[in-house]
C-alpha positions in Angstrom: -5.5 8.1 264.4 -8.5 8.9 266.3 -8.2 10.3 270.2 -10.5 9.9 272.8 -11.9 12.5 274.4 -11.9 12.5 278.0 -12.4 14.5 281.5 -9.2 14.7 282.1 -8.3 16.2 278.5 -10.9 18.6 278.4 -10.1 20.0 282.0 -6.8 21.4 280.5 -8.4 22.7 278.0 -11.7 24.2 279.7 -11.6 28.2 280.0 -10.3 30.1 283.5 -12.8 32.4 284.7 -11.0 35.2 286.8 -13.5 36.6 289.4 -11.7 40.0 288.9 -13.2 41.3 286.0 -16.8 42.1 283.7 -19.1 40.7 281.3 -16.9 42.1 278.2 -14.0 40.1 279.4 -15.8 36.9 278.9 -17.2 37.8 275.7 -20.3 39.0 273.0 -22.1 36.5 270.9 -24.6 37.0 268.4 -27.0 34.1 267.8 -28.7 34.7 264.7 -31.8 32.3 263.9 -35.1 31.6 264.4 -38.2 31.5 262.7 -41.9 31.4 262.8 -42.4 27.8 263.4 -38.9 27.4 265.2 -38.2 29.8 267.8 -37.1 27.3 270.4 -34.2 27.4 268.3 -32.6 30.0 269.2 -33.5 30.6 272.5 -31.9 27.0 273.5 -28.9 28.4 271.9 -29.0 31.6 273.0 -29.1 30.2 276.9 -27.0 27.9 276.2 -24.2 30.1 275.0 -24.8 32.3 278.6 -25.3 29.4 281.0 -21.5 28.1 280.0 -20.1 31.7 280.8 -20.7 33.9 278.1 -20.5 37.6 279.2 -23.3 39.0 276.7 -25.4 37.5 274.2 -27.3 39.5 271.6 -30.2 37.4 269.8 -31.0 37.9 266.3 -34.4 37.2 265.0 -37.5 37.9 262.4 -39.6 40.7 263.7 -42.8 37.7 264.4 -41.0 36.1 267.0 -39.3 39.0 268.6 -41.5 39.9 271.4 -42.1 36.1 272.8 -38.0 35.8 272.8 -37.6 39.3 274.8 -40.1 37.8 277.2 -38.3 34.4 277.7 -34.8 35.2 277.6 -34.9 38.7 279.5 -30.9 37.9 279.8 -30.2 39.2 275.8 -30.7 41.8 274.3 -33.0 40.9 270.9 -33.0 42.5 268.0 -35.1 42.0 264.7 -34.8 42.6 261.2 -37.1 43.3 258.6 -38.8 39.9 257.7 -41.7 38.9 259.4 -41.9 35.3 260.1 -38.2 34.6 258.2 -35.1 36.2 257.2 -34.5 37.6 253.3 -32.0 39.6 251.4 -33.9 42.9 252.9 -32.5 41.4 256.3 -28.9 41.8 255.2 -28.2 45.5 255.9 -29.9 45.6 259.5 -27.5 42.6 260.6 -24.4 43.8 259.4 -25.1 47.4 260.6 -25.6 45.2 264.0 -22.3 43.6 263.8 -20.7 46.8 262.7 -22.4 48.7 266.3 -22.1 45.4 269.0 -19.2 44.3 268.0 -19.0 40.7 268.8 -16.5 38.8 269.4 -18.5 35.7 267.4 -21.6 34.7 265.8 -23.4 31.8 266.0 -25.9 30.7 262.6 -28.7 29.0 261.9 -30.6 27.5 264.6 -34.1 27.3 263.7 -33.5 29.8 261.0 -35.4 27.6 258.5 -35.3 26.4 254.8 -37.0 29.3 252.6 -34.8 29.9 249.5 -34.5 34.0 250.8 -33.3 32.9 254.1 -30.8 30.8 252.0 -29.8 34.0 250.1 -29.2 35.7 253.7 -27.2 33.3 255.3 -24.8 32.7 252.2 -24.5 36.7 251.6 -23.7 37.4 255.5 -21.1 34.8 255.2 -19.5 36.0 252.7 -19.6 40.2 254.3 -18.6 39.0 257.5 -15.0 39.1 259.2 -16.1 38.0 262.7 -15.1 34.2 264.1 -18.7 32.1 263.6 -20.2 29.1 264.7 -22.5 27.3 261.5 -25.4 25.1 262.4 -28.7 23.5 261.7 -30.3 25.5 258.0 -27.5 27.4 258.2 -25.2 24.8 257.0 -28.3 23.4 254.6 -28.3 26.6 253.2 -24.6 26.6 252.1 -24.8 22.7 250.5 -27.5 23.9 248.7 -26.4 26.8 247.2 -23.5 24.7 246.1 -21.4 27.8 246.9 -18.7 25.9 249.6 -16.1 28.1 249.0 -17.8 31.0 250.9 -16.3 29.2 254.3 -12.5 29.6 253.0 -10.8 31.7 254.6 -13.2 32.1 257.3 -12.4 31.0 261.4 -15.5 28.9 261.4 -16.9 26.1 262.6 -19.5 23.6 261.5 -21.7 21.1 263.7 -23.2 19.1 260.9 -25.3 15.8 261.8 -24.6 12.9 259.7 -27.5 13.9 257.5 -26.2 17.1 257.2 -23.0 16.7 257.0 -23.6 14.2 253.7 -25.3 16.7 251.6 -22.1 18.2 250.8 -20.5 14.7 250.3 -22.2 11.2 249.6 -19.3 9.7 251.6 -20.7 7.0 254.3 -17.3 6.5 256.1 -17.5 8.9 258.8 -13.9 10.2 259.4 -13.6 10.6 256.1 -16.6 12.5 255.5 -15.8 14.7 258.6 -12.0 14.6 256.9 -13.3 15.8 253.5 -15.8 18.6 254.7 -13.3 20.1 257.2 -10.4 20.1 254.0 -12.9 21.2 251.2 -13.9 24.2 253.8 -10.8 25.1 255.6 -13.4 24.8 259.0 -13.1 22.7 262.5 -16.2 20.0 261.8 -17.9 18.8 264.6 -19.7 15.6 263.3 -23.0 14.9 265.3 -23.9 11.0 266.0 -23.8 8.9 268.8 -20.1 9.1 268.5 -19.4 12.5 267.8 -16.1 13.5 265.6 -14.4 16.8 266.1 -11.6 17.4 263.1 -9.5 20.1 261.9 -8.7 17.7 259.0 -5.4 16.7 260.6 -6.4 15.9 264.2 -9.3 13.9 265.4 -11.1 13.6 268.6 -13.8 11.0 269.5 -16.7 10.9 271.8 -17.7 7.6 272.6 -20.7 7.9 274.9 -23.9 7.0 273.2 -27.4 8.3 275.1 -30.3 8.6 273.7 -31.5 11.4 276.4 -29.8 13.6 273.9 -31.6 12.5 271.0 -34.5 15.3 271.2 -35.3 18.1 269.6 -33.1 21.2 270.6 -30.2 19.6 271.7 -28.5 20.3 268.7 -29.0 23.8 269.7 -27.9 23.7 273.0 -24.7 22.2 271.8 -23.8 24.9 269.2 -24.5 27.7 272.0 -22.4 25.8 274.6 -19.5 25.3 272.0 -20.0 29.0 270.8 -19.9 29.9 274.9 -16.7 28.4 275.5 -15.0 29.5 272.5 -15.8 33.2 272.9 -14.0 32.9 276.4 -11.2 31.2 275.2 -11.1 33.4 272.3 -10.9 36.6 275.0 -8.2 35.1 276.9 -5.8 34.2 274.0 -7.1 35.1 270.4 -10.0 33.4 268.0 -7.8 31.0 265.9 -8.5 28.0 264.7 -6.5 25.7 267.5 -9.0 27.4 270.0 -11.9 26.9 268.2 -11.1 23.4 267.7 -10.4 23.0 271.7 -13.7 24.9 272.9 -15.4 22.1 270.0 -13.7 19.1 272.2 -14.7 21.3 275.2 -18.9 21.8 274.2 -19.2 18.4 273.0 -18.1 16.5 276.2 -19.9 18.7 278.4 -23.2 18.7 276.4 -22.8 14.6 277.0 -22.3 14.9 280.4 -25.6 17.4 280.3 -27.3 14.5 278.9 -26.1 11.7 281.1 -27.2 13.6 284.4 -30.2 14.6 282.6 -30.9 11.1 281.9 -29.7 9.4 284.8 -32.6 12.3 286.7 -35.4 11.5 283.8 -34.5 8.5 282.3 -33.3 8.7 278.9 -37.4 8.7 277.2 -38.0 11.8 279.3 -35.2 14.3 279.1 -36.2 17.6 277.0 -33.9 20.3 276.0 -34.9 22.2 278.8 -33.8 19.2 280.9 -30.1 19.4 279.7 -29.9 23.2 279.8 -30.9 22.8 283.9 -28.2 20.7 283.9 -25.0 22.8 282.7 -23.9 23.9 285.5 -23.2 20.5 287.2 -21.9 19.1 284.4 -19.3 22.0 284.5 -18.9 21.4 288.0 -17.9 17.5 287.1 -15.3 18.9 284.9 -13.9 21.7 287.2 -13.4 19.6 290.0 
């Protein structure tokens, strides 16, 4: 069986912010992406994950792109690694030696982080060397079908926000519960399954969204979802521990509130002119739609 999600489901859910208290009660992130040709990327992501509530958000990204994302998003603190334009192997040490001194509370992977087979190798050997709660999008997730190396997400507190095309180079299943069904058993991760009707699965329960608008069909909004998912998890996470029931709630949570981005984003634009920098504007009202 398939639920609807709804406003009045995810108010119970949405986190409590209590006005007595400091950034590190409501959480670190690390977004890690980015590349030469897609920084946008991960500074949708990155803004995303602070403009839902996020306490502190460190940004993770080749060494070419480093200075224009300290310039545009002056709220994180960026750091780069090794690579110029992409991420390698070489990359590895510097990001876990990051982990190791921030200490997150989650990561978020891939936006804009690009196809090239040593950015591959750097996502898939991170995953594996990492204990930390994380959040896998975008090349991130292209990067684990192709290596054909799936069972690196076992075991892990993850989830994935595949599209549809995404989401089927792990499985040539057309069905679309029970491709989301299949990916979130074979992996042991909540699946949120991007389309016009989005899917969010733990493999037993199921949660629809049933509000098709194109406004959201742009490049970047893809990324704004995963940072406003990874946003809302990392304060629920503070509040009452990163397991998987929470990361499957703050998934119900980010997905309806990244439609109801889009719908006053649209309803202001129309639906041809929304950007991503359009819904981004926009989080804040949305939350307040939800809050009151």
């Amino acid at each position: 069986m398939i639920k609807k999600i709804d406003i009045n489901y995810v108010r119970k859910l949405f986190p409590i912010r209590n006005d007595k208290s400091h950034k590190g009660d409501f959480g670190k992130i690390i977004v890690c992406g980015g590349s030469f040709s897609m920084p946008g990327a991960v500074y949708f992501a990155s803004v995303a994950s602070l403009k839902v509530g996020c306490g502190l958000v460190y940004t993770f990204v080749p060494s070419s792109i480093k200075n224009d994302i300290s310039i545009s998003l002056p709220e994180s603190i960026v750091f780069s690694g090794r690579g110029k334009d992409f991420f390698s192997l070489k990359d590895i040490d510097i990001f876990l030696n990051l982990v190791e001194n921030v200490l997150p509370d989650l990561i978020i992977f891939g936006p804009g982080i690009g196809r090239e087979k040593d950015t591959q190798n750097f996502i898939v050997e991170v995953i594996k060397n990492i204990k930390k709660p994380f959040l896998l999008d975008a090349d991130g997730l292209n990067a684990i079908s192709m290596s054909k190396n799936i069972s690196v997400l076992k075991e892990k507190v993850a989830i994935l926000t595949p599209h549809i095309g995404e989401a089927k180079r792990f499985f040539s299943i057309d069905e679309p519960k029970k491709l989301v069904q299949k990916l979130s058993n074979e992996t042991g991760c909540i699946v949120v399954l991007k389309s016009f009707n989005t899917i969010v699965s733990d493999s037993n329960n199921f949660f629809i969204l049933d509000a098709p608008n194109s406004g959201l069909s742009k490049a970047g909004s893809g990324d704004i979802l995963s940072g406003l998912i990874g946003g809302i998890w990392v304060q629920k996470g503070k509040m009452s521990g990163f397991d998987k029931k929470n990361g499957f709630e703050s998934a119900i949570c980010g997905v309806f509130l990244h439609s109801v981005c889009g719908k006053l984003a649209s309803e202001k634009f129309t639906p041809y002119g929304v950007i991503a920098r359009d819904i981004i504007s926009f989080i804040p009202s949305a939350i307040k739609k939800i809050k009151t």
